[in-house]
DOZA-461950 format. One record per residue: residue number from 1; residue in one letter; x, y, z of N, C-alpha, C in turn. Coordinates in Angstrom, 2 decimals. Layout:
! DOZA-461950
 resi resn      nu      nv      nw     cau     cav     caw      cu      cv      cw
  NUM    a       X       Y       Z       X       Y       Z       X       Y       Z
...
//
This chain:
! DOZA-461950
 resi resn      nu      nv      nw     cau     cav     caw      cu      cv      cw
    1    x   42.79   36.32  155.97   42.59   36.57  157.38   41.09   36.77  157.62
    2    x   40.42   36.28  158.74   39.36   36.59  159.25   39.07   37.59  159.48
    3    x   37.39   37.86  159.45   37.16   39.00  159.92   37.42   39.13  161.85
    4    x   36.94   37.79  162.25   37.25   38.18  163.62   38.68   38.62  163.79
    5    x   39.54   38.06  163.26   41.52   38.16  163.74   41.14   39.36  163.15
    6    x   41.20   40.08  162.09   41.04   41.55  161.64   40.69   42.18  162.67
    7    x   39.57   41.91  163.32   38.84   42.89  164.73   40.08   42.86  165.98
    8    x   40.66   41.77  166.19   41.66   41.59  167.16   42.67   42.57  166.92
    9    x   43.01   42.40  165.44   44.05   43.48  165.65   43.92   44.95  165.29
   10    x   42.68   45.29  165.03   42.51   46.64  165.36   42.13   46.69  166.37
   11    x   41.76   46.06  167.16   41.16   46.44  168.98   43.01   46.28  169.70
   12    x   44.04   45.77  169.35   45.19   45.83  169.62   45.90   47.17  169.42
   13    x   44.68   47.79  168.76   46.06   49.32  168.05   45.27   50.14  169.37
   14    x   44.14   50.15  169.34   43.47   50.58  170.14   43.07   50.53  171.98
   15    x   43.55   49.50  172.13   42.96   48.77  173.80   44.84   49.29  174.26
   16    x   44.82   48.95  175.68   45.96   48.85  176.36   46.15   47.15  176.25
   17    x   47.77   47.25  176.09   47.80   45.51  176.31   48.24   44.81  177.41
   18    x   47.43   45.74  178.78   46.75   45.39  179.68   45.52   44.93  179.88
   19    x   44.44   44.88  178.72   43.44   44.94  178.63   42.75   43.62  179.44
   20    x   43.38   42.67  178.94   43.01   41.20  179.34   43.09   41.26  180.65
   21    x   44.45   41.53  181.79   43.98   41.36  183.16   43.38   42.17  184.11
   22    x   43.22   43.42  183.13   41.96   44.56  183.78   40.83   44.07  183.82
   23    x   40.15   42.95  183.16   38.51   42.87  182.79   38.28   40.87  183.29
   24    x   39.43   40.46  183.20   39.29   39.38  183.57   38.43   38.25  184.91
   25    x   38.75   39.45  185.61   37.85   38.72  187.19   36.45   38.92  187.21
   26    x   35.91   40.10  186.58   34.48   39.81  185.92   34.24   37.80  185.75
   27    x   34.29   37.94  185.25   33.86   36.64  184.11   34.22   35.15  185.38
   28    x   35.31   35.44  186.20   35.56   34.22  187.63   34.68   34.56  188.32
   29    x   34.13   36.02  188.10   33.55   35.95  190.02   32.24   35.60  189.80
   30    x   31.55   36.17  188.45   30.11   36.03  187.69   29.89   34.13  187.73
   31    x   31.18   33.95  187.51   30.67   31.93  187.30   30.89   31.48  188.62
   32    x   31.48   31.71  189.73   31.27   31.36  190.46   30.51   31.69  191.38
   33    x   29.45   32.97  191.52   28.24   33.38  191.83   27.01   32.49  191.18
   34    x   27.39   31.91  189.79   26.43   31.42  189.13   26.55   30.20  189.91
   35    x   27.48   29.59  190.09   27.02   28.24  190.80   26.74   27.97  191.46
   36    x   26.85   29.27  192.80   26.40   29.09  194.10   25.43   29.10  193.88
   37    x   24.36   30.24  193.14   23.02   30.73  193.33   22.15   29.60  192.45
   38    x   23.02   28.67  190.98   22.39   27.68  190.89   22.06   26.33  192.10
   39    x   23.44   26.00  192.97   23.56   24.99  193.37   22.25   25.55  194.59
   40    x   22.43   26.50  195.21   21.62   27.10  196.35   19.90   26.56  195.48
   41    x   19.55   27.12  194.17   17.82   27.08  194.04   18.29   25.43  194.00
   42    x   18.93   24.34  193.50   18.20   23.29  193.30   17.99   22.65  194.91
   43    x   18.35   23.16  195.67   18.67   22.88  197.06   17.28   23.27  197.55
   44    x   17.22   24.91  197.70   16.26   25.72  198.05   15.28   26.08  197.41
   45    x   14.76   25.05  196.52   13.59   25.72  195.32   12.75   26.78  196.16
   46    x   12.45   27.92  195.37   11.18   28.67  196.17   10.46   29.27  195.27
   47    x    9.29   29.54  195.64    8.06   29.61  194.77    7.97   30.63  193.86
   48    x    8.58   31.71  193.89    8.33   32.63  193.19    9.84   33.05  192.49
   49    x   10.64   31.71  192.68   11.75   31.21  191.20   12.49   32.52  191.48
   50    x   12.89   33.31  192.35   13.88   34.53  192.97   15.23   33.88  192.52
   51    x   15.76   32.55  193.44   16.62   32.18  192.62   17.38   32.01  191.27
   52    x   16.26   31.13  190.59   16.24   30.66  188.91   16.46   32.46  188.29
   53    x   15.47   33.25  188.59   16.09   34.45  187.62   17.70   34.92  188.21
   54    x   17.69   34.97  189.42   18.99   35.28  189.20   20.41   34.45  188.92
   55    x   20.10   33.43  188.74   20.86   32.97  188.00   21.05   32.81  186.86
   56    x   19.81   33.11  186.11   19.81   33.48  184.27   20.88   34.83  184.46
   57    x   20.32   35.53  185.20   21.03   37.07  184.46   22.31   36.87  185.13
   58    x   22.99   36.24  186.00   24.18   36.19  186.40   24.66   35.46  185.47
   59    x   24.46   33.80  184.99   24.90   33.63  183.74   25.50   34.16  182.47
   60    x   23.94   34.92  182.12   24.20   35.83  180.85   25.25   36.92  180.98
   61    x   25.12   37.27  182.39   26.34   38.26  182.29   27.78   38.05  182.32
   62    x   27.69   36.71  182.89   29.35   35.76  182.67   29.63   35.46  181.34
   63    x   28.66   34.63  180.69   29.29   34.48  179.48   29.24   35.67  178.47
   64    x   28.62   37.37  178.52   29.12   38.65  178.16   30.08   38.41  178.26
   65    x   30.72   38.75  179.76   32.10   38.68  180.41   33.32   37.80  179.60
   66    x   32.25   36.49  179.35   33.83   35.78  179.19   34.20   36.13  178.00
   67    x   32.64   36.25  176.41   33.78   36.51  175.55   34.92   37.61  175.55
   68    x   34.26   39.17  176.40   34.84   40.11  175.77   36.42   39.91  176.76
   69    x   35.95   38.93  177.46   38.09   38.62  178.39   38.73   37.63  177.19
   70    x   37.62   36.87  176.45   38.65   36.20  175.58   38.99   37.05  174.37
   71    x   38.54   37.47  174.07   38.84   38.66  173.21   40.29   39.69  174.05
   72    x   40.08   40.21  174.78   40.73   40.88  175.37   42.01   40.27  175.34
   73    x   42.05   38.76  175.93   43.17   37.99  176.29   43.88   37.69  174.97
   74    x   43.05   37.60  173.91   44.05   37.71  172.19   44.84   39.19  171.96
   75    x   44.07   40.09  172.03   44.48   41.19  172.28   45.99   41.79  173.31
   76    x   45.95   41.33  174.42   47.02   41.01  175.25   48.26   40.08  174.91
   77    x   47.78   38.88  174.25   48.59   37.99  173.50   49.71   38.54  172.83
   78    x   48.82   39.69  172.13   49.36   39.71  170.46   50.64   41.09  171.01
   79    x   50.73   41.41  172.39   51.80   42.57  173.24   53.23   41.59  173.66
   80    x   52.86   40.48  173.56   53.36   39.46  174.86   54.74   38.72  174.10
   81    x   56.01   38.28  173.90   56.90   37.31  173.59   57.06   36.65  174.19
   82    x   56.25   35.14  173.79   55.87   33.76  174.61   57.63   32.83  174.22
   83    x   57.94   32.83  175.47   59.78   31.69  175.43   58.80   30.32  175.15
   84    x   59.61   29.26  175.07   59.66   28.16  174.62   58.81   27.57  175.79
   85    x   59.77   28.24  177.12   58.55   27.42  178.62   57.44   28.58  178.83
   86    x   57.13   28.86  177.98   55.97   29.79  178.35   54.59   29.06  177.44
   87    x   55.19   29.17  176.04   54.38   28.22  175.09   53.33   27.55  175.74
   88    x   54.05   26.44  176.08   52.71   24.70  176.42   51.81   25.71  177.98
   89    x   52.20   26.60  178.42   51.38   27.07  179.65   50.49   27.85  178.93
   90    x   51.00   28.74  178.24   49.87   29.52  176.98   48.98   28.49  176.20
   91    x   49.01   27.46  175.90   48.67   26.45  174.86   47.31   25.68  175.69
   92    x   47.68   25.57  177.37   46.51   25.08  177.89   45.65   26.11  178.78
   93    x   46.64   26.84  179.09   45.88   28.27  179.24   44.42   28.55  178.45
   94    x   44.70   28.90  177.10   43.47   28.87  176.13   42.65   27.86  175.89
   95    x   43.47   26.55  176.07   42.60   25.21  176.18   41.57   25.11  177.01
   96    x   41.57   25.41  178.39   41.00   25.25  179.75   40.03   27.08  179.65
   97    x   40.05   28.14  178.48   39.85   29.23  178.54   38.65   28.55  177.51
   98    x   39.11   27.94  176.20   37.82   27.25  175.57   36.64   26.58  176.20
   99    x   37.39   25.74  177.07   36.64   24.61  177.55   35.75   25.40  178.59
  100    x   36.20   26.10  179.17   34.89   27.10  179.83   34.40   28.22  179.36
  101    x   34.29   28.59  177.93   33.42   29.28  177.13   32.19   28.20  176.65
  102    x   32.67   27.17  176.18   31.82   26.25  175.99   30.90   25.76  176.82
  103    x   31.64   24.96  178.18   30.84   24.67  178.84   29.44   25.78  179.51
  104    x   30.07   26.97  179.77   29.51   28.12  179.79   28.06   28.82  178.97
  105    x   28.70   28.40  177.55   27.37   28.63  176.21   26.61   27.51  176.89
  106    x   27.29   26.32  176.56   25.77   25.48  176.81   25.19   25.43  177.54
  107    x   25.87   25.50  179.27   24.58   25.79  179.95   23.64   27.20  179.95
  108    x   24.19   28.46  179.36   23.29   28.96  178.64   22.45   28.94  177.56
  109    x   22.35   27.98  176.68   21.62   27.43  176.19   20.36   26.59  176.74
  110    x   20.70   25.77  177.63   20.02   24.70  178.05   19.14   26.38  178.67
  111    x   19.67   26.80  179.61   19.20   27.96  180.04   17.72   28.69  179.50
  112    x   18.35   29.13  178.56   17.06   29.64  177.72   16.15   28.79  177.21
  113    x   16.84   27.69  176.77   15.66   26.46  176.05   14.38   26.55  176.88
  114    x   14.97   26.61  178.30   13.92   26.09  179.37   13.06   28.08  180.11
  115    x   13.65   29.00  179.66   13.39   30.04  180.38   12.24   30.36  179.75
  116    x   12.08   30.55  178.91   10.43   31.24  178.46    9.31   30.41  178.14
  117    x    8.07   31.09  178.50    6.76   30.44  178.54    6.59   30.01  176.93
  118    x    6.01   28.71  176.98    5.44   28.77  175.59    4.73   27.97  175.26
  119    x    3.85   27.62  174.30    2.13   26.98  174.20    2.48   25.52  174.99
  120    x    1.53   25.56  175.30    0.46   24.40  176.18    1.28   22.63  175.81
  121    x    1.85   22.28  176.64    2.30   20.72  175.78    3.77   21.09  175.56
  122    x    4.63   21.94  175.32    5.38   22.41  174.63    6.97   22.35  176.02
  123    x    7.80   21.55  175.26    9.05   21.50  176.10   10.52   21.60  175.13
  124    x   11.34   21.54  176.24   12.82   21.09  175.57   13.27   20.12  176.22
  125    x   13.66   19.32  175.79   13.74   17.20  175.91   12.80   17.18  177.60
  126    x   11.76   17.63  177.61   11.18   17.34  178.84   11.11   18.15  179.85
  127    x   12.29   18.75  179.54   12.27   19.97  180.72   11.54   21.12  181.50
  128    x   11.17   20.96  182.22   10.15   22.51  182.79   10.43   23.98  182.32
  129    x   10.03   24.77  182.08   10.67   26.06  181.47   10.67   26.99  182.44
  130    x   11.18   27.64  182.17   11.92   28.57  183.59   12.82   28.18  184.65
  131    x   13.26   27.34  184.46   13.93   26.11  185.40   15.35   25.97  185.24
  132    x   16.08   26.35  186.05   17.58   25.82  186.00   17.48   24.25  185.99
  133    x   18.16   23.15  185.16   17.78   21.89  185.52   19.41   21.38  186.20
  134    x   18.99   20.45  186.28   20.58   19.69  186.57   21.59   20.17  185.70
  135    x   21.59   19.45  184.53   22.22   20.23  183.15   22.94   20.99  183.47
  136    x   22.10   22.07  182.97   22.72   23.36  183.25   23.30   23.66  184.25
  137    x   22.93   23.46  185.96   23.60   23.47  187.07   24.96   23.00  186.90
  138    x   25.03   21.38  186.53   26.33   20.97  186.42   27.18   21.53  185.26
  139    x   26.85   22.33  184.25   27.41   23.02  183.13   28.35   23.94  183.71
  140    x   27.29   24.54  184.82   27.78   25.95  185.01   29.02   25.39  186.04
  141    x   28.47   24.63  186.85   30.10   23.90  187.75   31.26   23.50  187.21
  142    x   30.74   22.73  185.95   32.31   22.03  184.96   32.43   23.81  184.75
  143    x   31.72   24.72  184.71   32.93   26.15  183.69   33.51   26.73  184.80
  144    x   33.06   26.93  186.09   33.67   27.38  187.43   34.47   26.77  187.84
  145    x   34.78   25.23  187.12   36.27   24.39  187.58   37.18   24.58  186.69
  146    x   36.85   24.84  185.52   37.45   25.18  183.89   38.23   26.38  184.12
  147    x   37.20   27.65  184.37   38.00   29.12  185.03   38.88   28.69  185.76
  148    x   38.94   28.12  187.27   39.70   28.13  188.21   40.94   27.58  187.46
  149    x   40.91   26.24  186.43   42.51   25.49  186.27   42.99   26.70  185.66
  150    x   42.05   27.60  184.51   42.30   28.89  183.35   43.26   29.84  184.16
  151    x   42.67   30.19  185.05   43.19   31.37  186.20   44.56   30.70  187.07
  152    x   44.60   29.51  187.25   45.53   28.77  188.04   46.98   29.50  186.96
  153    x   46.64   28.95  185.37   47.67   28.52  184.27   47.93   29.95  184.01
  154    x   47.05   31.28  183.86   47.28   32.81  183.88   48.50   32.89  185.19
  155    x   48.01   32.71  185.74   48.34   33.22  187.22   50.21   33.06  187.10
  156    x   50.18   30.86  186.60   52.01   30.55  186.77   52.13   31.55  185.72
  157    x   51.84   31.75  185.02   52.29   32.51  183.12   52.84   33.54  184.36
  158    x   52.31   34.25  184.88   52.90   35.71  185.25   53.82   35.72  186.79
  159    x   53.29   34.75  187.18   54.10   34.85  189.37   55.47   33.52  189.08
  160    x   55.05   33.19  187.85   56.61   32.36  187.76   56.98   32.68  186.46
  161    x   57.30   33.07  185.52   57.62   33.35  184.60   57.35   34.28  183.68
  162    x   56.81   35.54  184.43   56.83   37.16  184.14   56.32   37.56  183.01
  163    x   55.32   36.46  182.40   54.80   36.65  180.94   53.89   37.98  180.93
  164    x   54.46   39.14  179.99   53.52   40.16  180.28   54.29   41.49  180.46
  165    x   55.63   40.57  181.54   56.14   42.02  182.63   57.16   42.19  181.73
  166    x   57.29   43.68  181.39   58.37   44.78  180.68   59.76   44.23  181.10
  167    x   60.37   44.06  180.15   62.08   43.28  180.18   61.62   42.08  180.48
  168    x   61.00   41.15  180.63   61.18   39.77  180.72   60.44   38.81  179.50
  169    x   58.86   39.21  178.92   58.99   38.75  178.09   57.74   39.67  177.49
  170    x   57.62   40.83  177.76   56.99   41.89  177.22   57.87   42.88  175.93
  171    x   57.49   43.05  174.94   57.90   44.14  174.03   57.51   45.68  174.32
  172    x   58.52   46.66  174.40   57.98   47.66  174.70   56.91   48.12  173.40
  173    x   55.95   48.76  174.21   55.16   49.82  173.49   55.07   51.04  172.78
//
């Protein structure tokens, strides 16, 4: 066993296995702030880059957010008895939960590549530094469409098929 799955399941003895939909809307509302305030500077560039920082630290604080909800959401998992039609909704659930951690890192990546000053001549594939570029803008949009299907597939798991709720496919505690 991993050390990470090891950490999961001692944060399981420990957390409520509520944990996951207590902390979860962090991490939707942070990416979709990020895209406005990206899509808004490439629109509205202004000189003293007010925008561009706040969209670094809104970023950085989403993808905080998202690991410790994906974390959380294993944690929650590991409370939960997934039926047969619950499965493939859980299965893309996490799929569409990957796919916007990822998309997420990288445009924090691209992010930083470009955020700090550094010698004379000196870029990342061309890019201006300090600069939200396209990239990253559209990064951060594919993870704010990624969340939304994520949150769509949470959402049936529980308003149609009670994944979670005590007597239906919850184990008591």
């Amino acid at each position: 066993m991993s050390i990470a799955f090891a950490l999961v399941r001692w944060l399981a003895t420990i957390l409520p296995p509520t944990i996951h939909p207590m902390i979860l809307h962090f991490p939707i509302v942070l990416l979709y702030v990020t895209a406005a305030i990206d899509v808004a500077g490439r629109m509205f560039p202004d000189r003293d880059r007010f925008l561009q920082r706040c969209g670094w630290w809104s970023l950085t604080l989403a993808a905080a957010a998202t690991v410790a909800t994906m974390v959380a959401g294993m944690v929650s998992e590991s409370s939960v008895h997934f039926t047969a039609v619950l499965r493939p909704i859980l299965q893309a659930h996490q799929h569409f939960a990957i796919l916007t951690g990822l998309s997420e890192g990288a445009a924090w990546l691209v992010r930083l590549g470009t955020r700090f000053p550094a010698e004379e001549g000196w870029s990342v594939f061309g890019l201006r530094r300090g600069r939200a570029t396209w990239v990253s803008t559209l990064l951060v949009v594919m993870a704010a469409v990624f969340v939304t299907v994520t949150a769509n597939l949470g959402g049936r798991m529980v308003y149609d098929h009670g994944a979670g709720v005590l007597g239906v496919t919850r184990t008591r505690v």
